[in-house]
C-alpha positions, -999 to +999 in steps of 0.1 A: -617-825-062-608-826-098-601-784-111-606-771-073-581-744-068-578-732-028-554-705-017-542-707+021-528-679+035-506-666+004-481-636+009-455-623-014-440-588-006-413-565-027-398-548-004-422-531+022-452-536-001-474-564+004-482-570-032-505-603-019-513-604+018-521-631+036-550-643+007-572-669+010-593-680-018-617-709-029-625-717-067-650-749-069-645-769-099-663-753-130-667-724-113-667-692-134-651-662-113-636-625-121-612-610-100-611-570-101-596-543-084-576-507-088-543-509-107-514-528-080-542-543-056-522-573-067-540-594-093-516-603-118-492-610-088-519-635-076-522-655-109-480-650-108-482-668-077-506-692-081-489-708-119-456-709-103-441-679-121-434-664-081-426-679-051-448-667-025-430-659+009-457-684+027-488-696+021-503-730+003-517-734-037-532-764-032-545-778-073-570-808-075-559-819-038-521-807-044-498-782-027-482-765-060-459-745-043-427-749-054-431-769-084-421-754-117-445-736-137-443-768-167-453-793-139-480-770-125-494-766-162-490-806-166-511-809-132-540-791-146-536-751-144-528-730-174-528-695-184-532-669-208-520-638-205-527-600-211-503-599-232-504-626-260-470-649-258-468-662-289-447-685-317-445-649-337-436-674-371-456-700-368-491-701-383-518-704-359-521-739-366-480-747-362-484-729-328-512-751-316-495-782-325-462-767-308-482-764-277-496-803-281-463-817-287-448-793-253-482-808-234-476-844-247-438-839-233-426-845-269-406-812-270-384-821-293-409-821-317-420-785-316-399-774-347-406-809-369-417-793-403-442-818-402-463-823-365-473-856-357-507-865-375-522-866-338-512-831-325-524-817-356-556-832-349-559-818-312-547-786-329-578-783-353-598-796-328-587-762-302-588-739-334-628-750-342-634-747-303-618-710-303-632-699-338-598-694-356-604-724-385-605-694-408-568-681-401-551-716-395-524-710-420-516-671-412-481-663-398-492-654-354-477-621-359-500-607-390-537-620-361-553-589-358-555-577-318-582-603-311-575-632-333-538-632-310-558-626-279-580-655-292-548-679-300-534-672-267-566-688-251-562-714-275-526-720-267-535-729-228-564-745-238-540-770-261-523-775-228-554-793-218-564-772-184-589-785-153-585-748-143-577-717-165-565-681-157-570-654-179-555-620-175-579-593-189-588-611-218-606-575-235-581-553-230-568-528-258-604-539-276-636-517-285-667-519-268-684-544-293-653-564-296-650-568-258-684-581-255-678-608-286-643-618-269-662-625-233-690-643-248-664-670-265-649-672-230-680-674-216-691-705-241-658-724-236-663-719-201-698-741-207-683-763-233-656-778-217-664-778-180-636-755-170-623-737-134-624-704-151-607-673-135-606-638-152-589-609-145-613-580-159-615-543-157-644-539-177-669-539-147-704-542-171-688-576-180-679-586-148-716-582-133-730-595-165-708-628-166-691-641-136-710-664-110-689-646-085-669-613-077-634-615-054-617-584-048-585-573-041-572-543-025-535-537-016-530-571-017-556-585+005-589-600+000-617-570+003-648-588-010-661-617-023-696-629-033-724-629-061-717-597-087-752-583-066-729-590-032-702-570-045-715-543-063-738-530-031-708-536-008-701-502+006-664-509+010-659-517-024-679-488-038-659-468-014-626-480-022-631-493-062-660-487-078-674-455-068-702-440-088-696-470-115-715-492-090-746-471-102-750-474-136-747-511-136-777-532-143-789-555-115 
């Protein structure tokens, strides 16, 4: 039961739009899964809802055999789920090591530690221990703000992976990189997915990496749940080639 993550019947709306529509969604634990879909089929509103950022008009999250809705998003994270987003939050003037600790001491419920000039010897320990799982050892003592594009994409992982997660959601974790750069950013993912045994769920629009990577496909589509199955499911769906991926569908490798 431990990192399961089921969705029951989750609507939000704004307005007249249905931005999530009746979803319902199973991740099994250490399950590997990419959610895709046009721009506003409602993806990022589904990880909103699911860490507790929204509050869905009805519907269940239930989290390792809990129903998270309703709890705030620290006591979600503290049960398990954590999240990284698109756009890296960051401690802009802490190094990369100092932010890492931050995040240990916020985890650990020692908040009032996060600004010690000196983090207790045992956060800085899980801290070097998440920089040598994510690859940043090399930059442990630069200021966040000077990480290149995909060093802060990289310490954002590392910042909900300091949080100690059962299940992960990452929210397009390549975007704004090259081609080659997207491919070495999805292949760390993909390794700390193996390495530590996680729920992973990634929000991708980069559609050769989501038929390359993911053990299974959902996708959305004006909020509600169009498809879901193996990437080979998906891609020869005809209403997802019809409504999302089009012509893309044949220049992807079986």
């Amino acid at each position: 039961m431990q990192g399961r993550l089921t969705i029951k019947r989750l609507t939000k709306r704004f307005g007249g739009v249905a931005a999530a529509d009746n979803v319902n969604l199973d991740f099994a634990p250490g399950s590997l899964t990419a959610i895709i879909g046009p721009n506003g089929a409602g993806k990022t509103t589904l990880f909103n809802l699911i860490a507790g950022r929204l509050k869905p008009d009805a519907g269940e999250v239930w989290l390792s055999g809990e129903n998270v809705v309703g709890l705030p998003e620290v006591e979600i994270v503290r049960r398990g789920l954590s999240r990284a987003f698109q756009i890296a939050s960051l401690f802009p003037q802490f190094t990369v090591e100092q932010a890492l600790a931050a995040a240990v001491h916020a985890r650990w419920r020692q908040s009032h530690s996060i600004l010690r000039r000196f983090p207790l010897p045992s956060a800085r320990a899980r801290a070097r221990e998440v920089l040598e799982l994510v690859g940043l050892e090399a930059v442990a003592g630069q200021a966040s703000q000077q990480l290149s594009h995909g060093d802060q994409k990289l310490l954002d992982i590392a910042l909900a992976l300091a949080l100690e997660p059962r299940v992960l959601l990452l929210d397009e974790p390549t975007a704004g990189m090259g081609r080659e750069a997207r491919w070495q950013m999805i292949e760390k993912v993909h390794n700390l997915w193996s390495q530590q045994s996680l729920t992973l769920i990634f929000i991708e629009h980069d559609i050769d990496i989501v038929f390359q990577i993911a053990q299974s496909v959902r996708v959305l589509h004006y909020g509600k749940v169009l498809a879901e199955g193996s990437p080979r499911e998906v891609r020869g769906n005809p209403a997802v080639i019809e409504a999302y991926l089009g012509a893309t569908s044949a220049s992807v490798p079986v």
